[in-house]
C-alpha positions as CSV (number, residue, x, y, z in Angstrom):
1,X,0.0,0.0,0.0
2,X,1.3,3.4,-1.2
3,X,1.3,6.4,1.1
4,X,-1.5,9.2,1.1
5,X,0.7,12.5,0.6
6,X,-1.0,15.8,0.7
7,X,1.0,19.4,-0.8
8,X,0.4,22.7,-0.1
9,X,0.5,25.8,-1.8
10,X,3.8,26.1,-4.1
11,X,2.9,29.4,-6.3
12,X,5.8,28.8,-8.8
13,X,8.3,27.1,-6.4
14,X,8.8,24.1,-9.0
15,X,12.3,24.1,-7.3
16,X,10.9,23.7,-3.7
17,X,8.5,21.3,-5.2
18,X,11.1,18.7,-6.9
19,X,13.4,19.4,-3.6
20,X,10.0,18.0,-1.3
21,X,8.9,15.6,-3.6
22,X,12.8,14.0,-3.4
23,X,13.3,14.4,0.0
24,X,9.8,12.1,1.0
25,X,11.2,9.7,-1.7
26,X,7.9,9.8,-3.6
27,X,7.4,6.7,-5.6
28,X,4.4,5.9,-8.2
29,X,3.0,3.9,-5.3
30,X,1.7,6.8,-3.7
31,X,-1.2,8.9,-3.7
32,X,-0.5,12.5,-4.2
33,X,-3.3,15.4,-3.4
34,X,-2.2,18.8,-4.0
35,X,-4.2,21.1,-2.1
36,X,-3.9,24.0,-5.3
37,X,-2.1,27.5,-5.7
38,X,0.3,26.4,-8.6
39,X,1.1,29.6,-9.8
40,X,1.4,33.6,-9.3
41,X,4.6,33.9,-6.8
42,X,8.2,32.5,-8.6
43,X,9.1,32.2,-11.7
44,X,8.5,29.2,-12.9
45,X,4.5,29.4,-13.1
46,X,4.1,27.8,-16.5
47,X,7.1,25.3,-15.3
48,X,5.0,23.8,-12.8
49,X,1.8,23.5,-14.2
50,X,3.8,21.4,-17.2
51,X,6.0,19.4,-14.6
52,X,2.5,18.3,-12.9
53,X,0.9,17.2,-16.1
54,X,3.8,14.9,-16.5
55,X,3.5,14.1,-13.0
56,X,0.3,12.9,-13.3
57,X,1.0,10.6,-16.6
58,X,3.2,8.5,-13.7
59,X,1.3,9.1,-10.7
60,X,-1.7,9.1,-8.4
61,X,-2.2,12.3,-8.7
62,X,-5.4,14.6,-7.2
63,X,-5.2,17.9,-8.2
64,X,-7.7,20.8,-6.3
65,X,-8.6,24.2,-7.5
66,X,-6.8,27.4,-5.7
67,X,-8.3,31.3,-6.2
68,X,-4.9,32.0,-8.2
69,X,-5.4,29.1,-10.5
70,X,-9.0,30.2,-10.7
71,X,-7.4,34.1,-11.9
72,X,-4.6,32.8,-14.0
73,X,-6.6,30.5,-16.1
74,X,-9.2,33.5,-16.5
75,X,-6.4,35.6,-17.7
76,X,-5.7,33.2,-20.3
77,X,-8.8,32.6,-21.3
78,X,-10.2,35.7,-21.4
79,X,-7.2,37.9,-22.1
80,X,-8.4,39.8,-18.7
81,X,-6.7,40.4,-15.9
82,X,-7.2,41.7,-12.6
83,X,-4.9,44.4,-11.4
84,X,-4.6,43.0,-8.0
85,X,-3.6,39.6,-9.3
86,X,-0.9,41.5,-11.4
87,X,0.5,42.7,-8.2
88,X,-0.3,39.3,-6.0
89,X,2.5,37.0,-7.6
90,X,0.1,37.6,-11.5
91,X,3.1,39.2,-13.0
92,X,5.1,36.2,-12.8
93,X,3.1,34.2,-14.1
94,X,2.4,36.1,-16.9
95,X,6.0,36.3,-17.5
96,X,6.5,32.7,-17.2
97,X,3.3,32.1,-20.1
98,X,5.6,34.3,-22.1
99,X,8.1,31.8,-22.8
100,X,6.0,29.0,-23.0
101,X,5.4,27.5,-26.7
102,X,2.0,28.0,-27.9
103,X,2.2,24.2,-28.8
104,X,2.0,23.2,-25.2
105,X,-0.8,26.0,-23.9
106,X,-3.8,23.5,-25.0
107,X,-2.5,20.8,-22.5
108,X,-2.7,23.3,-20.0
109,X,-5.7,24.7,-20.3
110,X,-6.9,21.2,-19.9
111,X,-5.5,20.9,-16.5
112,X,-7.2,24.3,-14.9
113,X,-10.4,22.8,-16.5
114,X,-10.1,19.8,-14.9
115,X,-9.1,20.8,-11.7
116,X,-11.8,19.9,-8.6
117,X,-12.5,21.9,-5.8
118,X,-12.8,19.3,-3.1
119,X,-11.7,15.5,-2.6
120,X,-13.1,13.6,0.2
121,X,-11.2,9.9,0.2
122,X,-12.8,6.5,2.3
123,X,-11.6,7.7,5.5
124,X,-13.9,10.9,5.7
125,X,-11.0,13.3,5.0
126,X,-11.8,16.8,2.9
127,X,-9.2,18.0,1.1
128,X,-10.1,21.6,-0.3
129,X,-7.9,25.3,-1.2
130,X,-9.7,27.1,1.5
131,X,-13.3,26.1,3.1
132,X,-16.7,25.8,2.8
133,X,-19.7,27.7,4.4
134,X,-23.1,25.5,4.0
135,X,-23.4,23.7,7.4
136,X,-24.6,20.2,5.4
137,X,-21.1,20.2,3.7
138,X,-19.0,21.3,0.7
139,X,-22.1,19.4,-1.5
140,X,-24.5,21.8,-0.3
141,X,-22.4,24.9,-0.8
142,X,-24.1,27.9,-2.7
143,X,-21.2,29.5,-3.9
144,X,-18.3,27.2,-5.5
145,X,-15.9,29.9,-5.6
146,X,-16.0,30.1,-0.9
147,X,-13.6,26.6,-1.6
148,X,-11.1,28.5,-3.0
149,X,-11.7,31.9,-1.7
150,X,-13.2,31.3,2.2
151,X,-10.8,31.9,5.1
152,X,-13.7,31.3,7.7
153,X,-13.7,27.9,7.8
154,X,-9.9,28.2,9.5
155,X,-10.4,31.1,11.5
156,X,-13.3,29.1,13.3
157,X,-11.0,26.6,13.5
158,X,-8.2,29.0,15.0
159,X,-10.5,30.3,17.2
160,X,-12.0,27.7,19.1
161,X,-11.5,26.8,22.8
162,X,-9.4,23.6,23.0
163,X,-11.7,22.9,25.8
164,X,-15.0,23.1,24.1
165,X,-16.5,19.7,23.5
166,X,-17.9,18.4,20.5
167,X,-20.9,17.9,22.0
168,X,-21.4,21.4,23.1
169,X,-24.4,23.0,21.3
170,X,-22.2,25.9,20.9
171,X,-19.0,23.6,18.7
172,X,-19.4,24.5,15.0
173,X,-21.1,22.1,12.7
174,X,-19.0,22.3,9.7
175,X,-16.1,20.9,11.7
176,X,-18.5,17.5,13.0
177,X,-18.5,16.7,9.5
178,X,-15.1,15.2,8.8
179,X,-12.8,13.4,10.3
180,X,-10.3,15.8,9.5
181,X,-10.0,18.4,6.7
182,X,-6.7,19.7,4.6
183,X,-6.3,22.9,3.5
184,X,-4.3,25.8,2.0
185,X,-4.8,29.1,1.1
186,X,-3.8,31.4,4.2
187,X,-0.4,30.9,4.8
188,X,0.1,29.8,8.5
189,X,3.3,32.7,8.4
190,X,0.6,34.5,9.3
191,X,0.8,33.4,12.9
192,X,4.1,33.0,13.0
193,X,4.5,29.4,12.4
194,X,6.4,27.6,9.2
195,X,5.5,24.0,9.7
196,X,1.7,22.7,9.3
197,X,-0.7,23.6,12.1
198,X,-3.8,21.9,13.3
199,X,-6.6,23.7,14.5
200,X,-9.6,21.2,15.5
201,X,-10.0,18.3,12.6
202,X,-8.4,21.3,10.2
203,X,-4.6,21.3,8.8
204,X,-3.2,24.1,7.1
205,X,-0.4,22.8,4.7
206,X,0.1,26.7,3.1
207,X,4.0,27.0,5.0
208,X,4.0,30.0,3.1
209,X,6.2,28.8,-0.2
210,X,5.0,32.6,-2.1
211,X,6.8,34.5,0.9
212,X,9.7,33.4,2.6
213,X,8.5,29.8,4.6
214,X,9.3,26.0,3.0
215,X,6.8,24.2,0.8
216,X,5.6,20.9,2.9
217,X,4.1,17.8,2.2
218,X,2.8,15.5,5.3
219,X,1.7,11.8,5.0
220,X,-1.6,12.3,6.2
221,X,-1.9,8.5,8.1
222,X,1.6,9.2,10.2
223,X,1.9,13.4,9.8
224,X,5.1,13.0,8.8
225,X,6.0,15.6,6.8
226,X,8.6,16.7,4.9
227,X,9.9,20.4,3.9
228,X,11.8,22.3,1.5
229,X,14.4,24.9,1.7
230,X,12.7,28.1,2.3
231,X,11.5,28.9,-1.4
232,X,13.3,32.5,-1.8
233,X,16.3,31.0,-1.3
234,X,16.0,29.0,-3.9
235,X,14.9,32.3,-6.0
236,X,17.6,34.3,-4.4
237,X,16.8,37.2,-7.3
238,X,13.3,37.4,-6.9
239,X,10.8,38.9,-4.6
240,X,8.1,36.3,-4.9
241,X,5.3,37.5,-3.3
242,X,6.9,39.0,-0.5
């Protein structure tokens, strides 16, 4: 039996991402779930999309939907951008697109097309970019876009008393649901940490890859997890996001 290995955000880090993927000696054997936010951040944007494709031709390979793959692929669709994105790790990408061959562009707006916004294996485990709002579960959600956009589902994680039991009427439905949930999208930098944190059933695998923490990927049976260098240091001429 193969290992269940879940990634977090990597925003254009393909150099963090083939350091990681070495150091927790991934073989074909396992099960790979990347929890989305391929590009806008590093320099190799377009890189990393066409390294995952190949990936995938040799792996197990889940792929979710992050808000920046959500903007990029609209930009290349649609020839629109938006000028926040530009200035959120966009430009990079953009630059990266610019050097890929037009031959190759079709393959990868098939991947963005078939990227899915949540995964939920046979143990009950959600894997999603960033939450979900409708108290009956991701299946029930009104608004696709809150799975790659929401931030409350961890900040009522974050927030809650240790204490608190489940069986309070007061403990938050959306977190009975699973028996645990993986997640991206806010970088746990943000509180000062730079390995994955657990808040209730919620993991936050963003290490903060676009700024200037490690990418990580955990073996979500043992929580091993592995890391890379810290990503800017492997851009050492660019700003990244930061």
């Amino acid at each position: 039996m193969g290992r269940t290995l879940v990634i977090g955000d990597i925003h254009g880090a393909l150099k963090a991402l083939q350091q990681v993927l070495d150091k927790a000696n991934v073989t074909n054997s396992d099960t790979l779930i990347f929890l989305g936010d391929y590009v806008d951040g590093w320099s190799d944007c377009a890189e990393t999309i066409s390294f995952l494709i190949k990936l995938k031709a040799s792996h197990d390979c889940i792929f979710i939907r992050g808000n920046h793959d959500e903007l990029c692929y609209t930009w290349l669709t649609q020839k629109t951008n938006n000028p926040e994105w530009v200035k959120h790790g966009g430009q990079a990408t953009m630059d990266s697109y610019a050097k890929l061959a037009d031959s190759v562009l079709n393959t990868h707006y098939e991947f963005y097309e078939n990227l899915t916004n949540y995964h939920i294996d046979d143990n009950n485990r959600l894997f999603l970019h960033a939450g979900f709002t409708n108290l009956n579960g991701p299946d029930r959600e009104f608004f696709s876009k809150l799975f790659y956009w929401d931030r409350t589902l961890w900040e009522t994680a974050l927030s809650i008393d240790p204490n608190l039991k489940k069986t309070d009427i007061n403990y938050p439905k959306r977190l009975l649901l699973f028996n645990e949930i993986y997640i991206g999208h806010t970088p746990v930098t943000r509180i000062n940490k730079t390995t994955p944190v657990k808040a209730t059933c919620v993991w936050n695998l963003d290490t903060g890859a676009a700024f200037k923490g490690p990418l990580t990927i955990m073996d979500v049976n043992t929580k091993e997890f592995w890391q890379s260098d810290p990503a800017y240091t492997l851009y050492p001429n660019e700003s990244g996001r930061n």
